[in-house]
PDB file of N, CA, C and O in Angstrom:
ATOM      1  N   UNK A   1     189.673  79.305  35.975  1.00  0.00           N
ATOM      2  CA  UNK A   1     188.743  78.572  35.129  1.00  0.00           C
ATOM      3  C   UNK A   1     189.479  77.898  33.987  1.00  0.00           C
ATOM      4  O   UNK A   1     190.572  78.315  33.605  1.00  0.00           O
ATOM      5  N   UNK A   2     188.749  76.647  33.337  1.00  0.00           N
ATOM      6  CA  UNK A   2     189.482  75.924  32.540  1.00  0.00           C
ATOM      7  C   UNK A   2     189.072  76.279  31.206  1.00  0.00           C
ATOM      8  O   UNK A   2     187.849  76.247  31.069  1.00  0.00           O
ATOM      9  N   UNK A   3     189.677  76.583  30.257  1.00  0.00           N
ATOM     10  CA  UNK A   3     188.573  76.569  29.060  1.00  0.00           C
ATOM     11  C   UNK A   3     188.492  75.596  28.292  1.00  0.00           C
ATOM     12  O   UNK A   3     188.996  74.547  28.695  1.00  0.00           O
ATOM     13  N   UNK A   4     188.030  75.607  27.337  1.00  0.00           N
ATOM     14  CA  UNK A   4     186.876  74.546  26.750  1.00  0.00           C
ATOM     15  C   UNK A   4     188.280  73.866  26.082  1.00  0.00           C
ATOM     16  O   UNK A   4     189.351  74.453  26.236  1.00  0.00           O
ATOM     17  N   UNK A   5     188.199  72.468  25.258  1.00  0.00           N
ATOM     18  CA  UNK A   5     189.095  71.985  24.702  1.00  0.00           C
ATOM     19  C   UNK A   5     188.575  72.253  23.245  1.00  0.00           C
ATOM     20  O   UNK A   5     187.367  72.445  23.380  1.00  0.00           O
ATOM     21  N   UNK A   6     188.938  72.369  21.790  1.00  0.00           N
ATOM     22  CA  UNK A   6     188.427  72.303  21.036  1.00  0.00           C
ATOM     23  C   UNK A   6     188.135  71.256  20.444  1.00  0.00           C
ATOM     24  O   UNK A   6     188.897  70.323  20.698  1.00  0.00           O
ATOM     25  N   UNK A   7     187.078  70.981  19.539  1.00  0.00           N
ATOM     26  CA  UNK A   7     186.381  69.837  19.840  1.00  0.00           C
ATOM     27  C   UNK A   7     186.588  69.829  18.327  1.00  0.00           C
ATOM     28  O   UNK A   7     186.632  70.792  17.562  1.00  0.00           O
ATOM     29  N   UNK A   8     186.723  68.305  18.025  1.00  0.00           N
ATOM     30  CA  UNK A   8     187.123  67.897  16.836  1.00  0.00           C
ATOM     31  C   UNK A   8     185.585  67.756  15.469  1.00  0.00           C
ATOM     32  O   UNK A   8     184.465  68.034  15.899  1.00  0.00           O
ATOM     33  N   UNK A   9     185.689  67.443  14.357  1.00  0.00           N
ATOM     34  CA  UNK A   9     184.461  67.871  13.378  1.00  0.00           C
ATOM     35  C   UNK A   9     183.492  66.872  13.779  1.00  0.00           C
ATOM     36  O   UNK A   9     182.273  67.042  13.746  1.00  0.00           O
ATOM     37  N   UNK A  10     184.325  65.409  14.308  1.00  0.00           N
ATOM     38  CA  UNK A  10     183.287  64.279  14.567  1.00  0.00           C
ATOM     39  C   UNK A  10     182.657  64.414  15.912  1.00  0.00           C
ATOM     40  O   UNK A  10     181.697  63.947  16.525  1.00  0.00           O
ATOM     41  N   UNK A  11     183.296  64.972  16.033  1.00  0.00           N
ATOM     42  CA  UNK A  11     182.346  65.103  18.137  1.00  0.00           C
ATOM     43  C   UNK A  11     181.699  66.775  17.859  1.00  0.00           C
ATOM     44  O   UNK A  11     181.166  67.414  18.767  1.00  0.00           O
ATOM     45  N   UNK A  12     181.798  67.087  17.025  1.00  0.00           N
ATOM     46  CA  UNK A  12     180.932  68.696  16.483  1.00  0.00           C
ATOM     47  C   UNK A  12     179.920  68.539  16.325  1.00  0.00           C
ATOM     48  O   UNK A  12     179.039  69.124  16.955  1.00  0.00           O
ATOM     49  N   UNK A  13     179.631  67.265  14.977  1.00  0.00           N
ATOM     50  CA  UNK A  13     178.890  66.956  14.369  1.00  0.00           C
ATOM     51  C   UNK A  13     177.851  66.039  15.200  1.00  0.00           C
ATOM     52  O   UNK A  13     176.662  66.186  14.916  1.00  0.00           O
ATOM     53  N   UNK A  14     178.210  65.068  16.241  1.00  0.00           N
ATOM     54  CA  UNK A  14     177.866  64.172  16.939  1.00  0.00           C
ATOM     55  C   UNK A  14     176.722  64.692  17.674  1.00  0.00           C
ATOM     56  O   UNK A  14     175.576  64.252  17.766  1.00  0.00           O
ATOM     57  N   UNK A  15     177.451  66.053  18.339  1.00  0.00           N
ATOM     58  CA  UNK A  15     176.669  66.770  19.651  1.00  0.00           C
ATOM     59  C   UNK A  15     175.163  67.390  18.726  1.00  0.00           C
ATOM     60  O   UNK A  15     174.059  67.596  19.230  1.00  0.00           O
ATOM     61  N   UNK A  16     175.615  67.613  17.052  1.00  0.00           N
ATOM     62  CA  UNK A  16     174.561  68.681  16.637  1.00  0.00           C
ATOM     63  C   UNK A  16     173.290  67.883  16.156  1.00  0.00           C
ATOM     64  O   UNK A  16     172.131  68.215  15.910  1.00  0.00           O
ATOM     65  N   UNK A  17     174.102  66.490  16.119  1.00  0.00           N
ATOM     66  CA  UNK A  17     172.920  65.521  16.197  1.00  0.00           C
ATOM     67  C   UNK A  17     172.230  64.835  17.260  1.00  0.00           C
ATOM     68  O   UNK A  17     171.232  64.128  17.120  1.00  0.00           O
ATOM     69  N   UNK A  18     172.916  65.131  18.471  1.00  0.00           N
ATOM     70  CA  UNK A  18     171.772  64.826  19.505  1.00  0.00           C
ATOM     71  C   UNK A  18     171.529  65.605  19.698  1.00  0.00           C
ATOM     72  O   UNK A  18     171.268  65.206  20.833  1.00  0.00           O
ATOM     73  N   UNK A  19     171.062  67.477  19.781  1.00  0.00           N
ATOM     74  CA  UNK A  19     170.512  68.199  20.089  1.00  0.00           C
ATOM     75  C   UNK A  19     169.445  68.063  18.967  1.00  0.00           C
ATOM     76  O   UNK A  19     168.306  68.088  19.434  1.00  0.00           O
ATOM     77  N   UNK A  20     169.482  67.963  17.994  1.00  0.00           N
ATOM     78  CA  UNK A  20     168.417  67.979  16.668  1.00  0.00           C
ATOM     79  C   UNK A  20     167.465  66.622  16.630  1.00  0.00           C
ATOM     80  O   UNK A  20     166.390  66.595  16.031  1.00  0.00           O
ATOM     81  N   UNK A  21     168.100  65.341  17.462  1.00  0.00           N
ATOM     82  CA  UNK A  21     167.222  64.366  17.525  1.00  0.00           C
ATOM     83  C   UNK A  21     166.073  64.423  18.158  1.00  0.00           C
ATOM     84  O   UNK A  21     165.926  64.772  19.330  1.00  0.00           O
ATOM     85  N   UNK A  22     164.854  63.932  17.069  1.00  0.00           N
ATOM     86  CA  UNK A  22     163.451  64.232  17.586  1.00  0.00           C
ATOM     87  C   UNK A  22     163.328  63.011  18.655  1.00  0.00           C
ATOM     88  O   UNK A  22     163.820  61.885  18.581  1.00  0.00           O
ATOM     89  N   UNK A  23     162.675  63.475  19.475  1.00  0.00           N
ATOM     90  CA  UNK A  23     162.172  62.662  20.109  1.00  0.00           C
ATOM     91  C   UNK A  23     160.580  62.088  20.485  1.00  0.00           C
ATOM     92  O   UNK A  23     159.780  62.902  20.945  1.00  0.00           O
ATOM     93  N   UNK A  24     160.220  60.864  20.300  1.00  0.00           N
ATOM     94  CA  UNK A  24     158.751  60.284  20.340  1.00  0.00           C
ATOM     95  C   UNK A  24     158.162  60.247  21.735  1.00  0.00           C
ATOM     96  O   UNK A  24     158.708  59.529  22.574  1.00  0.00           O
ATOM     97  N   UNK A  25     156.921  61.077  22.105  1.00  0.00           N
ATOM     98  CA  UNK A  25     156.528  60.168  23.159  1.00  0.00           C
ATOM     99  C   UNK A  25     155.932  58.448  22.455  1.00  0.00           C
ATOM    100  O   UNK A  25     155.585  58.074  21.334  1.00  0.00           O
ATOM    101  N   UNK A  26     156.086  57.664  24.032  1.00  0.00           N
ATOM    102  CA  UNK A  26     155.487  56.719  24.387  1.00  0.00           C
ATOM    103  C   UNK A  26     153.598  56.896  23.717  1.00  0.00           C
ATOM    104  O   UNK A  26     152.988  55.847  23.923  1.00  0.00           O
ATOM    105  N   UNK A  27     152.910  57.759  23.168  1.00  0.00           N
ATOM    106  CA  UNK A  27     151.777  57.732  22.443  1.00  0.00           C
ATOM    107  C   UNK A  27     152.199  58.055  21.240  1.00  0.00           C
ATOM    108  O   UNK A  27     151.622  57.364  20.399  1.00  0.00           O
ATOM    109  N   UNK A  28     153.082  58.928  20.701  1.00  0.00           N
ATOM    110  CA  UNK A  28     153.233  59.198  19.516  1.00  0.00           C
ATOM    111  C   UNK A  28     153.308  57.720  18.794  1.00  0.00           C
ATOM    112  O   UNK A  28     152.565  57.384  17.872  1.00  0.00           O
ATOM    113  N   UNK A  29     154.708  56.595  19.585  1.00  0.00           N
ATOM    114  CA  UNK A  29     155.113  55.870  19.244  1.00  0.00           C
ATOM    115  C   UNK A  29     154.178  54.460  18.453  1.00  0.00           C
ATOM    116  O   UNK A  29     154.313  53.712  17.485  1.00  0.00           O
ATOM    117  N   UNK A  30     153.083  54.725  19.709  1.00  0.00           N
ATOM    118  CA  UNK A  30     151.725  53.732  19.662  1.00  0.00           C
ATOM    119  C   UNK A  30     151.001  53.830  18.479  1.00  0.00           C
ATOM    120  O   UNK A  30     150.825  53.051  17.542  1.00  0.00           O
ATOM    121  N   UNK A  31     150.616  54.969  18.727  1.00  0.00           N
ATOM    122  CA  UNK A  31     150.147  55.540  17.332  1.00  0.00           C
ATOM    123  C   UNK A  31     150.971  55.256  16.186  1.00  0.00           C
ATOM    124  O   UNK A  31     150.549  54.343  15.475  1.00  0.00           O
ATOM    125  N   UNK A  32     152.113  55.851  15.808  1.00  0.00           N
ATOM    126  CA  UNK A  32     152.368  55.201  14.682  1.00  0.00           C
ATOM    127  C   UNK A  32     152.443  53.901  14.262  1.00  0.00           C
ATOM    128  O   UNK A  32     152.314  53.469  13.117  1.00  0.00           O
ATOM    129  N   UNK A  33     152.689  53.241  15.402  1.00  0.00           N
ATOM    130  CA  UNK A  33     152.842  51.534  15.314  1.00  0.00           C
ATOM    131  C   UNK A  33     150.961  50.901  14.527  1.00  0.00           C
ATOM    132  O   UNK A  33     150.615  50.222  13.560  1.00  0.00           O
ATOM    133  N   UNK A  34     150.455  51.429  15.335  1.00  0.00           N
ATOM    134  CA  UNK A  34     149.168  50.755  14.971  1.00  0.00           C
ATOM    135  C   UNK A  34     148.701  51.680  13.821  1.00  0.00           C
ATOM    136  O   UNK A  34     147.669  51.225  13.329  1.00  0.00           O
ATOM    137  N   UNK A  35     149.016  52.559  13.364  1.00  0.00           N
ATOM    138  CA  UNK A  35     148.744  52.893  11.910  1.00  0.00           C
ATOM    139  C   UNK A  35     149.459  52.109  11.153  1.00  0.00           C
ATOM    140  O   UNK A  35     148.984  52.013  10.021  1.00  0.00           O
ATOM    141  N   UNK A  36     150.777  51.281  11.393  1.00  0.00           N
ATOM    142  CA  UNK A  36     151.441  50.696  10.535  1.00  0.00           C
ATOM    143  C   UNK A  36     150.633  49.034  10.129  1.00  0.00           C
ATOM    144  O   UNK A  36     150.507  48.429   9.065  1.00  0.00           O
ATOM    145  N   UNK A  37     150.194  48.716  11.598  1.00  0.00           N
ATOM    146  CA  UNK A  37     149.170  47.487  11.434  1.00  0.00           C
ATOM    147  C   UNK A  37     147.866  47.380  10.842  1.00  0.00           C
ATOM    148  O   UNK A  37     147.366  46.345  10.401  1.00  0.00           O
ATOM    149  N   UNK A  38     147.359  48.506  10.864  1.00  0.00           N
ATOM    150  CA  UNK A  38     146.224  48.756  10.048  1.00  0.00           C
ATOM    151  C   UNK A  38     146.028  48.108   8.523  1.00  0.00           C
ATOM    152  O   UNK A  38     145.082  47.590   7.930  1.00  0.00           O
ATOM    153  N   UNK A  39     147.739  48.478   8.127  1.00  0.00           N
ATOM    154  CA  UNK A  39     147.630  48.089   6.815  1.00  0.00           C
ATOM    155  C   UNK A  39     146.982  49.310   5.754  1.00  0.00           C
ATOM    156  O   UNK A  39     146.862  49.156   4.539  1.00  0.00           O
ATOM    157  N   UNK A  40     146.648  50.397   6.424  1.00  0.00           N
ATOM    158  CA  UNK A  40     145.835  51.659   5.118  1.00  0.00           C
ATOM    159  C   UNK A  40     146.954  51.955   4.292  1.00  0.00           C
ATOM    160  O   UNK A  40     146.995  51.779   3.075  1.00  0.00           O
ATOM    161  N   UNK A  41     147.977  52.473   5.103  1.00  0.00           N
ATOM    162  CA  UNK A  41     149.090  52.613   4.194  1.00  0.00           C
ATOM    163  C   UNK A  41     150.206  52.165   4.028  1.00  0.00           C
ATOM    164  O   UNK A  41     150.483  51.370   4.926  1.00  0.00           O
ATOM    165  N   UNK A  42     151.219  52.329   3.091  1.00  0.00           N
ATOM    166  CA  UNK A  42     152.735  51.630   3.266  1.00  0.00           C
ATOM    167  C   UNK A  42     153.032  52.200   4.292  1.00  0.00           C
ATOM    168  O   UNK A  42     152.651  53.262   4.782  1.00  0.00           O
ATOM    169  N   UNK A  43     154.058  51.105   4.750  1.00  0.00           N
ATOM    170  CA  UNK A  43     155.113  51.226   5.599  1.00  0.00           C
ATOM    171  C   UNK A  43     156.366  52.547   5.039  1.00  0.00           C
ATOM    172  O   UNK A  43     157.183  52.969   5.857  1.00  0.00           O
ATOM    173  N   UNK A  44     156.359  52.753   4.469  1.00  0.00           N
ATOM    174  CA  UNK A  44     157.274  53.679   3.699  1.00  0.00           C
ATOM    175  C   UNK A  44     156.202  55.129   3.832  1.00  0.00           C
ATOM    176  O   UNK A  44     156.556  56.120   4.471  1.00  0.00           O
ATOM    177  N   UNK A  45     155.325  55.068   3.363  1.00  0.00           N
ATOM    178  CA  UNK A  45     154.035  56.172   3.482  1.00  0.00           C
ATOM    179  C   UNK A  45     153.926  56.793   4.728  1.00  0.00           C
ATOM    180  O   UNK A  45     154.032  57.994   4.979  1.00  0.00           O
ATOM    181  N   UNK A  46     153.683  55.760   5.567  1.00  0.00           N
ATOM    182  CA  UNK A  46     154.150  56.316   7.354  1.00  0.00           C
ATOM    183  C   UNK A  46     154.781  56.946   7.558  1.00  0.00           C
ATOM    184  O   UNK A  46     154.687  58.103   7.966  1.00  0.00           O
ATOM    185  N   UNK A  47     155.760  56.200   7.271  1.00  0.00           N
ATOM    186  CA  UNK A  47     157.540  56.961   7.383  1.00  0.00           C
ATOM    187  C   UNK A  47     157.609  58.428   7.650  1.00  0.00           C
ATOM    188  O   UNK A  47     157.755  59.230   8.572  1.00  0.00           O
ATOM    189  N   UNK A  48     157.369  58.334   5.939  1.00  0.00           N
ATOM    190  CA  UNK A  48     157.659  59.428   5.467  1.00  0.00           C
ATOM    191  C   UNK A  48     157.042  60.810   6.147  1.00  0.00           C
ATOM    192  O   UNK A  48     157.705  61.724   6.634  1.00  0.00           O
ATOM    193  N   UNK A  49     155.664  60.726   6.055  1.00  0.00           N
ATOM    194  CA  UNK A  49     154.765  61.456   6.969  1.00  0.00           C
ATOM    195  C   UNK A  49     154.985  61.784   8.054  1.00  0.00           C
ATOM    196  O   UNK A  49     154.322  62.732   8.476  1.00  0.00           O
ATOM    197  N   UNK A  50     156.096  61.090   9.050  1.00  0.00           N
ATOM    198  CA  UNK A  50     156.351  60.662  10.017  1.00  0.00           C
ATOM    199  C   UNK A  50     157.742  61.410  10.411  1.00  0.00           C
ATOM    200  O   UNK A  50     158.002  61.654  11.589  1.00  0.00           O
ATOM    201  N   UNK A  51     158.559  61.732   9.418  1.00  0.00           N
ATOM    202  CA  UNK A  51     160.127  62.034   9.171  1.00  0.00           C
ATOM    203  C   UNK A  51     160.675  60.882  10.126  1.00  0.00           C
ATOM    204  O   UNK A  51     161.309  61.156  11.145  1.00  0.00           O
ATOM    205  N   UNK A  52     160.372  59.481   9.705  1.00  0.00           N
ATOM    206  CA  UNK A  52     161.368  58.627   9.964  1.00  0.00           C
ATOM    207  C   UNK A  52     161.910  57.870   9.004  1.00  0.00           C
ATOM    208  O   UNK A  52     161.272  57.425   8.049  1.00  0.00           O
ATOM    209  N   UNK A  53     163.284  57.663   9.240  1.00  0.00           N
ATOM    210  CA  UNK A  53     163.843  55.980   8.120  1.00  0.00           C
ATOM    211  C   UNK A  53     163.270  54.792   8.038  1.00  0.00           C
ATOM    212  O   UNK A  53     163.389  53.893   8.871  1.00  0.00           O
ATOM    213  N   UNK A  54     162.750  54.763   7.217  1.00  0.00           N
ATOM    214  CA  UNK A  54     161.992  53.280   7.029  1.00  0.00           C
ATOM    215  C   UNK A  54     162.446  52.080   7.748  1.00  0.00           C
ATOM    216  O   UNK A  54     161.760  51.188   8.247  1.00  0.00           O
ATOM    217  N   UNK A  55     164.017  52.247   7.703  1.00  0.00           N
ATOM    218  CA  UNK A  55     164.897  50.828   8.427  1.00  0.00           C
ATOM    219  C   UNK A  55     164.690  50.760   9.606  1.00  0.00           C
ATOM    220  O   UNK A  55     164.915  49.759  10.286  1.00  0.00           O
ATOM    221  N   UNK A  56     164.096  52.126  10.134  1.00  0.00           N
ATOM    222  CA  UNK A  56     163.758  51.978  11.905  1.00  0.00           C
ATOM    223  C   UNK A  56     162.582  51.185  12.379  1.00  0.00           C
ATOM    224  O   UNK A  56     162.351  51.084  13.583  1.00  0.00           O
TER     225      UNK A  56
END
């Protein structure tokens, strides 16, 4: 058997962020979109509520 290579801080860090990335369904996504068109609240207000970056 081979063992593992050790893995450097940026490919550490990389992997611990795609295991931790949330992921949207296809309704979640809808939904937030058309709460954003509504206009009730900021775009930032969403967000936030939302745990997303505004820039997304």
């Amino acid at each position: 058997m081979k063992e593992k290579e050790p893995k450097n801080a940026e490919a550490v860090i990389k992997d611990i962020r795609r295991r931790t990335k949330r992921k949207f369904s296809s309704e979640e996504k809808i939904r937030i979109v058309i709460s954003g068109l509504r206009g009730e609240d900021s775009i930032n207000t969403i967000c936030r509520k939302e745990g997303i970056a505004p820039a997304l």
